[in-house]
C-alpha positions as CSV (number, residue, x, y, z in Angstrom):
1,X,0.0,0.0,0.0
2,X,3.3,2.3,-0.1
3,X,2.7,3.5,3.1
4,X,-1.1,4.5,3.4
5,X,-2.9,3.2,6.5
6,X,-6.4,3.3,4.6
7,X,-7.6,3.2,0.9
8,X,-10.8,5.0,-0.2
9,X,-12.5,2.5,-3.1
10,X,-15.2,3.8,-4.7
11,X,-15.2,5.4,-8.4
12,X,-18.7,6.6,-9.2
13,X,-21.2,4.7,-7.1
14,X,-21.9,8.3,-5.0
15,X,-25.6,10.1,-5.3
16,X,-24.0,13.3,-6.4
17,X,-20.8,11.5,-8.2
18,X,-20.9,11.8,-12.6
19,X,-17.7,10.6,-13.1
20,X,-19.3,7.1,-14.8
21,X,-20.9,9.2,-17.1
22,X,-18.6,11.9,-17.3
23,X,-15.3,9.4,-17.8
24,X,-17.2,5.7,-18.5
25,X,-14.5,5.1,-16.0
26,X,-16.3,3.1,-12.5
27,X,-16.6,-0.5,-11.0
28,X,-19.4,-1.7,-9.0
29,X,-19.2,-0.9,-5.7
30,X,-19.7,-3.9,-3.7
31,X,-17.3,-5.6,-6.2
32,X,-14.6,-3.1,-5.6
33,X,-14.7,-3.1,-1.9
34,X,-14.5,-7.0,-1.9
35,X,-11.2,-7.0,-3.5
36,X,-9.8,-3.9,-2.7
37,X,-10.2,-5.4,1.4
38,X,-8.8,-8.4,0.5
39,X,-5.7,-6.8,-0.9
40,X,-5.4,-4.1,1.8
41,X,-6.1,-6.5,4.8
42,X,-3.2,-9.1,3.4
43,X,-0.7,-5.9,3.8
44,X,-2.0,-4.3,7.2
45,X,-4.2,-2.0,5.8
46,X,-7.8,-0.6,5.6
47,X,-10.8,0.0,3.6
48,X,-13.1,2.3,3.6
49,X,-16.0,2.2,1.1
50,X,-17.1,5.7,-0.3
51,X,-20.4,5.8,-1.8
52,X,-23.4,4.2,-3.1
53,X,-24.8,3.5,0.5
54,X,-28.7,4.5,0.5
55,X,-30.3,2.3,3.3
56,X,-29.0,0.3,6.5
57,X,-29.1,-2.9,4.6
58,X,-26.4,-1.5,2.0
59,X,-23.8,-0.5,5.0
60,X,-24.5,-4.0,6.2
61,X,-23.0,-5.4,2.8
62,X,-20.6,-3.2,3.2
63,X,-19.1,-4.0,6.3
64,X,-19.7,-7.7,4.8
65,X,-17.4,-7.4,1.6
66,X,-15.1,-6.5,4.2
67,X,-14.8,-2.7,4.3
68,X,-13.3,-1.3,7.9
69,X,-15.2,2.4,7.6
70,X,-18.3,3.4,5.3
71,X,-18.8,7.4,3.7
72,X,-22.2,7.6,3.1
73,X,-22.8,11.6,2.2
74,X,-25.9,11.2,0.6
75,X,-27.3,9.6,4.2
76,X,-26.3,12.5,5.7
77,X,-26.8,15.4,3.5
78,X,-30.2,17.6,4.3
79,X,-29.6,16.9,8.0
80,X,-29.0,20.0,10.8
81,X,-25.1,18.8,11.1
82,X,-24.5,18.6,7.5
83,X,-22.7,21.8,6.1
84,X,-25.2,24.1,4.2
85,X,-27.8,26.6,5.1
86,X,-31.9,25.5,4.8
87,X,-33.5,27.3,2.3
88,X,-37.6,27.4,2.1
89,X,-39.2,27.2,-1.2
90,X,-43.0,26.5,-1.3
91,X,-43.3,25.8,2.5
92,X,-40.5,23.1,1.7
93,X,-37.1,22.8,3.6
94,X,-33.8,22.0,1.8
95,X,-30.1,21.9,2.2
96,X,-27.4,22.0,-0.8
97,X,-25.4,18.7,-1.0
98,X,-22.7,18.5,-3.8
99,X,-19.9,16.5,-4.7
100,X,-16.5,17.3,-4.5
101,X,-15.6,17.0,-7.9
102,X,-18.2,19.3,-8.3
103,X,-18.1,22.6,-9.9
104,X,-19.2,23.9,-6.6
105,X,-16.7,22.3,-4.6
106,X,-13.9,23.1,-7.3
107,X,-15.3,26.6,-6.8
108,X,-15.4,26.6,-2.9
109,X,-12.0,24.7,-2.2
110,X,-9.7,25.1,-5.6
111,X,-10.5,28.1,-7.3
112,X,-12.7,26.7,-10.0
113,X,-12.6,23.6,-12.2
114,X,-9.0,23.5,-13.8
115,X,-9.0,24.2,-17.6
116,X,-7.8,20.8,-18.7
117,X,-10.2,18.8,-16.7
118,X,-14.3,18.3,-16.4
119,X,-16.4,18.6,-12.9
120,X,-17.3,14.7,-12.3
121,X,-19.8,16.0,-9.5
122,X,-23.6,17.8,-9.3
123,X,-24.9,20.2,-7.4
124,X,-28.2,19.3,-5.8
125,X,-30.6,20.7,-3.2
126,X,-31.7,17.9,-1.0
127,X,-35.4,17.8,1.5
128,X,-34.1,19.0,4.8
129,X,-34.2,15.7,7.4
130,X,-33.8,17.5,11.0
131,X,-31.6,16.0,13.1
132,X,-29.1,13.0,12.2
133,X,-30.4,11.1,15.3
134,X,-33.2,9.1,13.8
135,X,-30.8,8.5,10.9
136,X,-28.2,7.2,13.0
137,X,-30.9,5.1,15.1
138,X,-32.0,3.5,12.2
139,X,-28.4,2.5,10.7
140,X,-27.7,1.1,13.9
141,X,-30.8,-0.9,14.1
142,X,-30.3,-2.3,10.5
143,X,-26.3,-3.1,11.5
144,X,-27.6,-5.1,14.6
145,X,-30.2,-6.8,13.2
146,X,-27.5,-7.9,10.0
147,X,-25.3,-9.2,12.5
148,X,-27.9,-10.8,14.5
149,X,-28.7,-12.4,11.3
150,X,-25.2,-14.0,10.4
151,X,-24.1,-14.7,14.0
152,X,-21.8,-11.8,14.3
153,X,-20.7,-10.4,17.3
154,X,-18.6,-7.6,16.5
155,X,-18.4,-5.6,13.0
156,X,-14.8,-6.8,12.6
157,X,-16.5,-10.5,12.3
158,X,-18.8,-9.3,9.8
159,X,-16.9,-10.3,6.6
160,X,-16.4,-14.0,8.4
161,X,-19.7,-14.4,8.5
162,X,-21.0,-12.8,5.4
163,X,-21.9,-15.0,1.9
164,X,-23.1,-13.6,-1.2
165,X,-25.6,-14.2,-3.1
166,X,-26.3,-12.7,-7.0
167,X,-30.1,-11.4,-6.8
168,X,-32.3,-9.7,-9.5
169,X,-34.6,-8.4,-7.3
170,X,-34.5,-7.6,-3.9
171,X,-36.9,-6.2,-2.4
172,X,-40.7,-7.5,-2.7
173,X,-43.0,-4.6,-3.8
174,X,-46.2,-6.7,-4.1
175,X,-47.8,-4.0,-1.7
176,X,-45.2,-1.1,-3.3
177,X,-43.3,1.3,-1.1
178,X,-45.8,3.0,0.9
179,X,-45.3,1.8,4.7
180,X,-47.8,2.8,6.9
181,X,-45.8,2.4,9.9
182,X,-42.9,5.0,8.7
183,X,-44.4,8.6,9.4
C-alpha cells in the first residue's frame, strides 16, 4: 500500500458523483470493496468504502465485503449537522449537497474547475431531514439486526460471516413502497 494506512474504493457509485458518465471510467461498488479489502487487509491496511450506500441494509454489505469504515454523504446530506444553510421554497425545507468534484466544490475549495479537466460532480438541493439522530438510530438498528442475522458479534467479524448471493430483485414490492408504519 506504499505507506497508506487506509484506501478509499469507490469510483462513481456516490448520489452526487458523474464521473461514470462523465469518464465511463467506475466499478461496482460492492465488487470493488471486496477485492480492494482483500488486498489491503493481506498488507495491514484498511478500507473504507465511499459511496453508493442508500439504506442500512447497503452499510450492512458493506461492512460484509469487508470494508473497515463506510462514507455515506448522501445519508447524511439535508440533515442540521451537514454543512449548508436551509433554504424554504413553497413551504419546503432544503439543504445543498454536492460532490467534491463538483463545480461547486472546485469553486469553494480550488479556485474553480482547472481548464484541462471536467467537474465529475452535481450540485443538488436535498429535502431537509432535522436532526441526524433518527438517521443514526435507524443505521444502527439495520447493522444489529444484520449481525444478528449472520451470528456476528462484532463488525470486525462481519466479513467471516457474510456469503453472497447474485439477486435480480431484492426487495418485494407486491404491496409497493408505501409503509404505513414509517411517518
Amino acid at each position: 500500500m506504499h505507506g497508506a494506512d487506509i484506501v478509499k474504493v469507490g469510483i462513481g457509485p456516490g448520489s452526487v458523483c458523474t464521473t461514470r458518465k462523465q469518464t465511463g471510467v467506475g466499478y461496482p461498488q460492492l465488487s470493488a470493496v471486496i477485492e480492494c479489502a482483500d488486498a489491503a487487509h493481506g498488507l495491514g491496511g484498511y478500507v473504507c468504502a465511499d459511496g453508493g450506500i442508500t439504506c442500512p441494509g447497503d452499510a450492512a454489505k458493506a461492512f460484509g465485503g469487508g470494508s473497515d469504515f463506510i462514507m455515506m454523504g448522501g445519508i447524511w446530506a439535508g440533515c442540521d449537522e451537514a454543512a449548508g444553510a436551509i433554504v424554504e421554497r413553497n413551504g419546503q425545507k432544503f439543504k445543498q449537497f454536492y460532490g467534491m468534484s463538483s463545480n461547486t466544490a472546485m469553486k469553494k475549495h480550488a479556485g474553480g474547475v482547472a481548464e484541462y479537466r471536467s467537474s465529475e460532480g452535481k450540485t443538488v438541493e436535498v429535502p431537509y431531514k432535522g436532526p441526524a439522530a433518527a438517521i443514526v438510530l435507524d443505521l444502527l438498528g439495520g447493522l444489529r439486526s444484520a449481525c444478528t442475522y449472520i451470528g456476528a458479534a462484532t463488525l470486525e467479524e462481519v466479513p467471516r460471516r457474510t456469503t453472497f448471493i447474485r439477486v435480480t430483485q431484492q426487495l418485494n414490492q407486491v404491496f409497493g413502497s408505501h409503509d404505513l408504519g414509517k411517518a
